[in-house]
C-alpha positions as CSV (number, residue, x, y, z in Angstrom):
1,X,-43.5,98.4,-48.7
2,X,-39.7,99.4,-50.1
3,X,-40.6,101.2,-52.9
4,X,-36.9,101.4,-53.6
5,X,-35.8,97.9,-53.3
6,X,-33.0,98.8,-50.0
7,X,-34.4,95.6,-48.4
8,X,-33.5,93.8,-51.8
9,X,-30.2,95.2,-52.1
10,X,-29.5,94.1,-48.8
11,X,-30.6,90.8,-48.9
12,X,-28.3,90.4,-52.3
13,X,-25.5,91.5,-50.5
14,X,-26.0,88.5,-48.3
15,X,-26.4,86.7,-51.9
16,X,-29.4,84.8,-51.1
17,X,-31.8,83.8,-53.7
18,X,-35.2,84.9,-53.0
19,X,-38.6,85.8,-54.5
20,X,-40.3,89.4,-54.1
21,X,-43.2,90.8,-55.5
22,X,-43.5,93.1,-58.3
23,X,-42.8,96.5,-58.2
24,X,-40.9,98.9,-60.1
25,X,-38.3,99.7,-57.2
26,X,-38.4,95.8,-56.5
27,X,-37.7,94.9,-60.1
28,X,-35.0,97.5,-60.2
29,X,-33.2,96.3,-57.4
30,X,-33.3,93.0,-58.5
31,X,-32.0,93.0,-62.1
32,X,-34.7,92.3,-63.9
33,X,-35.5,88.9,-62.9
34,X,-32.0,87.6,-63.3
35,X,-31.2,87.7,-59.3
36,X,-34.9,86.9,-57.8
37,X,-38.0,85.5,-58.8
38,X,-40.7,88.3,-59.3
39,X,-44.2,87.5,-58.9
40,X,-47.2,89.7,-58.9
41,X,-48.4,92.0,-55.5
42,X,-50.7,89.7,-53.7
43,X,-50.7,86.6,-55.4
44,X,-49.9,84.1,-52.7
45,X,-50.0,81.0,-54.5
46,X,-47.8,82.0,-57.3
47,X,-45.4,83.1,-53.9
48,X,-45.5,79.8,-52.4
49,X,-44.7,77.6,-55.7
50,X,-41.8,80.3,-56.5
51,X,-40.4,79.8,-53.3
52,X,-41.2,76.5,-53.0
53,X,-39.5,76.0,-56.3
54,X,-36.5,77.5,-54.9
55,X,-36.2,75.5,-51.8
56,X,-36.6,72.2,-54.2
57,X,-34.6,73.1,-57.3
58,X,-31.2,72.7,-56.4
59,X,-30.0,74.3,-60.2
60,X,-32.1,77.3,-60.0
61,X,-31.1,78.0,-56.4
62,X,-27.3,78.0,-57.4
63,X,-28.2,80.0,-60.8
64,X,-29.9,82.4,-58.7
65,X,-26.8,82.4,-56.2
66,X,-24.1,82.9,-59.0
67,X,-26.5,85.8,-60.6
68,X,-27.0,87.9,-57.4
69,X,-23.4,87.1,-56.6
70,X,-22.1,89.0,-59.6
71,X,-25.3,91.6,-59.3
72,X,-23.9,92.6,-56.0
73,X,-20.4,92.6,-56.7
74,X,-21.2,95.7,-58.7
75,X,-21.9,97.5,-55.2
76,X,-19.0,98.6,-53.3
77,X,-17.8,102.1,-51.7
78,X,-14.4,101.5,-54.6
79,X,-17.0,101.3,-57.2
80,X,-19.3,104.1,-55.5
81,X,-16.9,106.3,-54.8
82,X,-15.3,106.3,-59.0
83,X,-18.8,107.3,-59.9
84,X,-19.0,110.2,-57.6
């Protein structure tokens, strides 16, 4: 388990919308529910329909998109290296 989210991040970078489970890295990383669906740790049904509802919902799949788009816009070594 990521506690951090990394594996998040760098599955935003590829901006694919995605489901993960709850977790306060997880939920960190992915923007408070905006960019992913967040479901609680071990709850595999609630996993399958959110994925599920991913695969089917054509809408929420390009909401999802267009949100972790813009989420990981905000990471880039430009932006990284301002803060530093």
């Amino acid at each position: 388990m990521d506690g951090f989210g990394l594996v998040i991040l760098e599955v935003v970078a590829y901006e694919s919308p995605s489901m993960a489970y709850n977790g306060p890295g997880v939920r960190d990383a992915t923007n408070y529910l905006r960019t992913w669906l967040l479901v609680q740790h071990r709850d595999t049904k609630t996993a399958t329909t959110a994925l599920t509802e991913i695969l089917r919902n054509n809408q929420l799949w390009e909401s999802l998109t267009q949100a972790t788009r813009q989420y990981a816009n905000q990471f880039n070594w430009d932006k990284s290296t301002e803060k530093s």
